[in-house]
C-alpha positions in Angstrom: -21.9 36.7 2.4 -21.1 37.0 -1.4 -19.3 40.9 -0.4 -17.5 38.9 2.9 -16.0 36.6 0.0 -15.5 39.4 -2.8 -13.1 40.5 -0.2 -11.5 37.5 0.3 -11.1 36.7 -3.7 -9.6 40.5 -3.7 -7.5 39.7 -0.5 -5.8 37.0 -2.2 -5.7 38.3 -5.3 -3.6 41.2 -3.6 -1.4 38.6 -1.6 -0.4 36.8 -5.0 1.0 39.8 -6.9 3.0 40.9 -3.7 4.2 37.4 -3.9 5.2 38.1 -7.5 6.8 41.6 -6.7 9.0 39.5 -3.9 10.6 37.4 -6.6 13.9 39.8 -7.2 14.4 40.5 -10.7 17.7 39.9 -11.9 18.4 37.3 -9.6 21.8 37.0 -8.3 21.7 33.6 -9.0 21.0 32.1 -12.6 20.4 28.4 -10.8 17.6 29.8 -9.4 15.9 30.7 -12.3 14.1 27.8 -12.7 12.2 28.2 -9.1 11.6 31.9 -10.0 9.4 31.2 -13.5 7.7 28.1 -11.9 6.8 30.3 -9.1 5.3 33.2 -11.1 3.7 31.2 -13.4 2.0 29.4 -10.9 1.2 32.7 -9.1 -0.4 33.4 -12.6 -2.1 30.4 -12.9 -3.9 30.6 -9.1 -4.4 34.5 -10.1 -6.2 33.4 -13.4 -8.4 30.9 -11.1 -9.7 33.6 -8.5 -10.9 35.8 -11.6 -12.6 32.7 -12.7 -14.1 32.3 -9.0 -15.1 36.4 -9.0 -17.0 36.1 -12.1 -18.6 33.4 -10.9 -19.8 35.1 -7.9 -21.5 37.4 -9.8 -24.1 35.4 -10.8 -24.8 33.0 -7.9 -27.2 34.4 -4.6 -26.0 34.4 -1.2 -27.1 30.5 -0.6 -25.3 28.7 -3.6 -22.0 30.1 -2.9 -20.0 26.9 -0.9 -18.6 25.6 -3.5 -17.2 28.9 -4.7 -15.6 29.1 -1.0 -14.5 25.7 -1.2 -12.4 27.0 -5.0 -11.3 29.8 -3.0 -9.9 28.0 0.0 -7.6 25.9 -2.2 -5.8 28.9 -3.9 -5.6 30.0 -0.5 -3.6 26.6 0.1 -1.7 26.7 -3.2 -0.4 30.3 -2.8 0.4 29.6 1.2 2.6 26.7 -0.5 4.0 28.7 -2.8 5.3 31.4 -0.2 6.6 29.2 1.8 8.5 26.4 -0.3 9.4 28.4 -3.2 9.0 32.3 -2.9 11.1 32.8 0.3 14.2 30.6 -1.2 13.8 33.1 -3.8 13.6 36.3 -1.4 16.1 36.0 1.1 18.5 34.8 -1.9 21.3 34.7 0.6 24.8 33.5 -0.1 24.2 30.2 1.5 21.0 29.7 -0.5 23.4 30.4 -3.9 26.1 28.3 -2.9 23.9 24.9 -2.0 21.8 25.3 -4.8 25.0 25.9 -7.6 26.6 22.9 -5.5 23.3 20.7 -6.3 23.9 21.9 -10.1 27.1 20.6 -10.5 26.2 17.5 -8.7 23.3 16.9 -11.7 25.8 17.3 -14.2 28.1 14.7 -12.4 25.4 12.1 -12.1 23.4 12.6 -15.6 20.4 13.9 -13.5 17.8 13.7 -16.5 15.2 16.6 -15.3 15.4 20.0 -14.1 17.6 19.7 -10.5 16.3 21.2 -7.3 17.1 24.8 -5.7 17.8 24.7 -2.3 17.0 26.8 0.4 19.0 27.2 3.8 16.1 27.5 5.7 14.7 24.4 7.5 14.3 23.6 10.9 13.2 20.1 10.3 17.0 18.9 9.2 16.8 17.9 5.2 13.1 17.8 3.3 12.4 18.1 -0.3 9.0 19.8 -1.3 7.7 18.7 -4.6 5.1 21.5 -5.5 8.3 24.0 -6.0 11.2 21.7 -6.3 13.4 22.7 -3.3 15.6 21.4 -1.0 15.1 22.7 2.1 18.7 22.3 4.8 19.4 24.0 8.0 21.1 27.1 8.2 24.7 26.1 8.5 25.3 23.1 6.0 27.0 25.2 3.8 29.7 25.3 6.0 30.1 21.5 6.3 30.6 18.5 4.5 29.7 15.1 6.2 26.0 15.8 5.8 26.0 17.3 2.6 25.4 13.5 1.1 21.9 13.5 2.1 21.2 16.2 -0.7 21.7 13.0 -3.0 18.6 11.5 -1.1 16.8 14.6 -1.7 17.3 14.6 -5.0 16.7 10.7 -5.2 12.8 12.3 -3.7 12.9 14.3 -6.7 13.6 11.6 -8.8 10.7 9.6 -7.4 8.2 12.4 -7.4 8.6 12.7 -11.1 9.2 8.9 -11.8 6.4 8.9 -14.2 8.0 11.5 -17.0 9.1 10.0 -20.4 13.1 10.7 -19.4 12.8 8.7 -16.0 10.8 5.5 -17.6 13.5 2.9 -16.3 13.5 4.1 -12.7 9.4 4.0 -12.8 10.1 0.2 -14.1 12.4 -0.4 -11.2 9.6 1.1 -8.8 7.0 -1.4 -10.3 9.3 -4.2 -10.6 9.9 -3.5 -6.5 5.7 -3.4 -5.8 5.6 -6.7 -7.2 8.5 -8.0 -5.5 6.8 -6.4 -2.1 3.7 -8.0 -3.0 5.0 -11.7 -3.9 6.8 -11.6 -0.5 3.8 -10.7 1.5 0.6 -12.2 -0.2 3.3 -16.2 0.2 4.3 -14.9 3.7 0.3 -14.0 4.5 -0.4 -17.5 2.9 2.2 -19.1 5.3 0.7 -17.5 8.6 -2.7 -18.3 7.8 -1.5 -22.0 7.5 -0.1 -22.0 10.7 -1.4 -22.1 14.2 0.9 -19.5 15.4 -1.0 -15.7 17.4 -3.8 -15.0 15.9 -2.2 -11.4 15.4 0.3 -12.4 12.8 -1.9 -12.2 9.8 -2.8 -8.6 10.7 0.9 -7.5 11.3 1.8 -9.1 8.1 -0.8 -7.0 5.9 0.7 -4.1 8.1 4.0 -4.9 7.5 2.7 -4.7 3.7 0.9 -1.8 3.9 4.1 0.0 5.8 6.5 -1.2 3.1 4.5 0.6 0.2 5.3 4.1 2.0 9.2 2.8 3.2 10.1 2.0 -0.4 9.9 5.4 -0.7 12.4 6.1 1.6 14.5 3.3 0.5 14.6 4.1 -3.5 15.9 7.4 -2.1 18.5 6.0 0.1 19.9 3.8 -3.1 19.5 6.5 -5.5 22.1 8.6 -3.4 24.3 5.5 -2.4 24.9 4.1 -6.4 25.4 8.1 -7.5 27.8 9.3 -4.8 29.1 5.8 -3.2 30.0 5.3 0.5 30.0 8.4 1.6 26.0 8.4 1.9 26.1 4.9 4.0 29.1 7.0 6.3 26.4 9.9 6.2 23.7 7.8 7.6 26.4 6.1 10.4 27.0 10.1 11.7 23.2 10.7 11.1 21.7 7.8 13.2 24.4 8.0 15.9 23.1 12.3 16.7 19.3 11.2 16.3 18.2 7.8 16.6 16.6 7.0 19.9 15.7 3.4 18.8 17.5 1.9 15.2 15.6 -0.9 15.3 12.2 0.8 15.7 8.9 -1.1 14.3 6.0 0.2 16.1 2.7 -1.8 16.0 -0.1 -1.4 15.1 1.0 2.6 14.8 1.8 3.9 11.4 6.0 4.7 10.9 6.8 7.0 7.7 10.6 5.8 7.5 12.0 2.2 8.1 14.0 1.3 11.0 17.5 3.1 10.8 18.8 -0.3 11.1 17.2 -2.0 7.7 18.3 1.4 6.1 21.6 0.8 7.0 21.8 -2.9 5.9 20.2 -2.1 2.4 22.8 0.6 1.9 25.7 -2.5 3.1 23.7 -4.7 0.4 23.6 -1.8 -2.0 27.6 -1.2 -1.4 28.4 -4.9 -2.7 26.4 -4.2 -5.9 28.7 -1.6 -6.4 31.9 -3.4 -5.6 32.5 -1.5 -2.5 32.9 -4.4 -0.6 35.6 -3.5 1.4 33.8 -0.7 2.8 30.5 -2.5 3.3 32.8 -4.4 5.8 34.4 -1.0 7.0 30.8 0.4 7.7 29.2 -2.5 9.6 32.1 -2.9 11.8 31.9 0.9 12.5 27.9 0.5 12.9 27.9 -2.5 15.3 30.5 -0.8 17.8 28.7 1.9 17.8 26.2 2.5 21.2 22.9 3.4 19.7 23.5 -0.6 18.8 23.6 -2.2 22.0 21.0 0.2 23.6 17.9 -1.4 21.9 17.2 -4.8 20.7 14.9 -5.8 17.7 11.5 -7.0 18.5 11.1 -10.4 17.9 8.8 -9.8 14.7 11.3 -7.4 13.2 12.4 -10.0 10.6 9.2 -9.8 9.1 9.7 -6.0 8.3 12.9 -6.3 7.0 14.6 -9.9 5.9 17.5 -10.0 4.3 16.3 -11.6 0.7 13.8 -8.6 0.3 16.2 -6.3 1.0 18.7 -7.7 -1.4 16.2 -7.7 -4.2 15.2 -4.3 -3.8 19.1 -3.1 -3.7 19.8 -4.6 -6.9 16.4 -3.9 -8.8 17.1 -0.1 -8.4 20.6 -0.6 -9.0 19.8 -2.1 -12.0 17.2 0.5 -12.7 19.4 3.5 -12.5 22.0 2.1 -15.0 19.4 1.6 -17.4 18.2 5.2 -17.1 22.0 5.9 -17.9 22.5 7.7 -14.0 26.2 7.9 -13.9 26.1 4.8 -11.0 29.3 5.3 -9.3 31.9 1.9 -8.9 34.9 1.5 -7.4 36.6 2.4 -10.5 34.8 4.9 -11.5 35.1 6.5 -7.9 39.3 6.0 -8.3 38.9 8.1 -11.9 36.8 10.9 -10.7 39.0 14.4 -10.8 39.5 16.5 -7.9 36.8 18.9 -9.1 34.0 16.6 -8.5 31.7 16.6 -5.8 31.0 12.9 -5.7 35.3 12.7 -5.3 35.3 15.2 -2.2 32.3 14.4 -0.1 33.7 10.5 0.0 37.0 11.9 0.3 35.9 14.1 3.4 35.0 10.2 5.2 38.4 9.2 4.5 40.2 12.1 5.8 37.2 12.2 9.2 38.4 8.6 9.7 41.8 9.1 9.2 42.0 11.6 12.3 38.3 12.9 13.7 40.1 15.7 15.9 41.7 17.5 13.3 39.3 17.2 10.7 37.5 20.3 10.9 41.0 22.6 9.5 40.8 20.2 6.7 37.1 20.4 5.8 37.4 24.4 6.4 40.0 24.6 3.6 38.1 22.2 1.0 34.6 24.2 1.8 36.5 27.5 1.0 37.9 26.0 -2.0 35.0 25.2 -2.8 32.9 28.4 -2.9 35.5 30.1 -4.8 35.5 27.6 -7.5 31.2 27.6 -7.6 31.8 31.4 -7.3 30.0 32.1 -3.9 32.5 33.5 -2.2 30.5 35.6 0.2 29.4 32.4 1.5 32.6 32.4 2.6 32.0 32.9 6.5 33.3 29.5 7.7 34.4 30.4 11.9 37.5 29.4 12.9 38.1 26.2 14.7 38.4 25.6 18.6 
């Protein structure tokens, strides 16, 4: 057994310095430098632990060798992550992957984006994720090409926020998540104390703790959904319209007893309405819920008649305008309506809610217009060989 697992430490000590030799040196693209030294470092680092686990080795006998396996296993998992969410962005270095990721740049000097921003890389087939071990963005292959979805890169980059909420530079948006857990807490330890009073199903006290329990993982989800609302404006609440209307089977979802990871597409889009008024974008607020309710996805489902308890309107509210609150404090450029009005045409906050005035103004012919601002685009981020936008039909 100890020569079986010599081989494996040597197998993956093989497989992390071909992961190293992947990493092409000079990149083409300096915005990716960042990914590239995290990468090898942490190649190093997991490279530096299996010479720990070999030495080891050499002094234990055949039956006192588990936990050894058990050390090895994990750099196994670490370098599988690394391969796959950081190493590959870095190998196929494509075009697409250099455009996105010097778009994502310039959006963190726009909004004051305190930490390092994330690369992206143009290869998901699981729509938009962030992965937090390497810092990436991952987007399907053809976004580069488009505009009405690029908003939800804000939300990714609201998950970076959170995932690092704890660092020195992001202390007021860690406040705002705390100041939201207790406001989360309040609601549901009264509303617990309420049900329990009452002699109402038996069942209610349990969905209420699992209402609880649900909203701990949504305001994830939520904080995310704000962040990229108050730093780009109504284009992410028009970007959440186009997303539900291509995906959602049910808006006003609430399974139960069964676990959900998001909230209801519905409660998303009425804390992005709420969020809109903080801003002063209440004329569009109005603008998106009149475009939401005539929509079909709205009249195809109804909510359950325990989906207030998820998602009231007060709760809502007082999440909206804690993290609004919370990003101006960390000094995020949080965009107004004035603000918006004053931004130059070479911001990407100014074109992406321009592009959802111009889709609205005529949907048919949009597509010339976006192809011409995307090509603009690339040649002023300097990408033109991203520059492979079809012709429209």
């Amino acid at each position: 057994m100890k020569d079986y697992l010599k081989g494996l430490i040597q197998e993956e000590m093989n497989r992390g310095q071909s992961l190293k030799a992947m990493i092409p040196r000079p990149l083409k693209y300096s915005e990716l430098e960042g990914l590239a030294v995290d990468c090898e470092t942490k190649i190093e680092a997991t490279l530096g632990l299996l010479q720990d686990i070999a030495g080891e080795l050499e002094d234990r006998g055949d039956g006192d060798i588990r936990d050894l396996h058990r050390k090895l296993r994990q750099c196994h998992r670490y370098l599988a992550l690394l391969e796959s969410f950081g190493v590959t962005a870095l190998y196929c270095g494509t075009p697409e992957i250099g455009y996105l990721t010097k778009l994502v740049y310039k959006v963190h000097q726009e909004i004051n984006f305190p930490v390092s921003p994330p690369s992206v890389a143009c290869i998901s087939t699981e729509y938009y994720y962030y992965h937090a071990v390497t810092n990436v963005i991952f987007v399907p292959l053809t976004e580069s090409d488009y505009l009405l979805h690029i908003p939800d890169l804000f939300h990714e980059m609201g998950h970076a926020v959170f995932d690092r909420r704890e660092e020195p530079r992001l202390e007021q948006s860690n406040k705002a998540y705390l100041e939201i857990l207790q406001t989360i807490t309040q609601h549901y330890h009264t509303l617990l104390k309420q049900k329990r009073r009452e002699t109402g199903p038996r069942m209610y006290p349990d969905l209420i703790r699992h209402l609880y329990q649900q909203w701990l993982n949504w305001i994830v989800e939520f904080f995310c959904d704000l962040f990229a609302l108050y730093t780009l404006g109504p284009a992410y609440a028009w970007a959440h319209l186009h997303l539900s209307s291509k995906t959602s089977d049910d808006v006003y979802r609430l399974p139960f007893p069964e676990w959900e990871e998001h909230p209801s597409d519905e409660a998303r889009m009425r804390m992005l309405r709420f969020g809109l008024e903080f801003q002063g974008f209440g004329t569009d607020a109005k603008a998106i819920e009149a475009k939401w309710n005539g929509m079909p996805f709205t009249h195809v489902s109804r909510p359950s008649r325990d989906y207030h308890y998820a998602y009231p309107d007060d709760l809502l509210k007082k999440v909206a305008g804690t993290v609004f609150e919370g990003l101006k404090r960390n000094r995020f450029n949080v965009v107004d309506a004035q603000r918006l009005s004053q931004l130059g045409e070479d911001s990407i906050v100014h074109l992406l809610n321009e592009a959802w005035d111009h889709f609205w103004q005529d949907p048919c012919s949009f597509r010339k217009w976006e192809q011409g601002q995307v090509g603009e685009l690339k040649a002023r981020l300097g990408v033109m060989d991203a520059l492979h936008t079809p012709s429209n039909s």
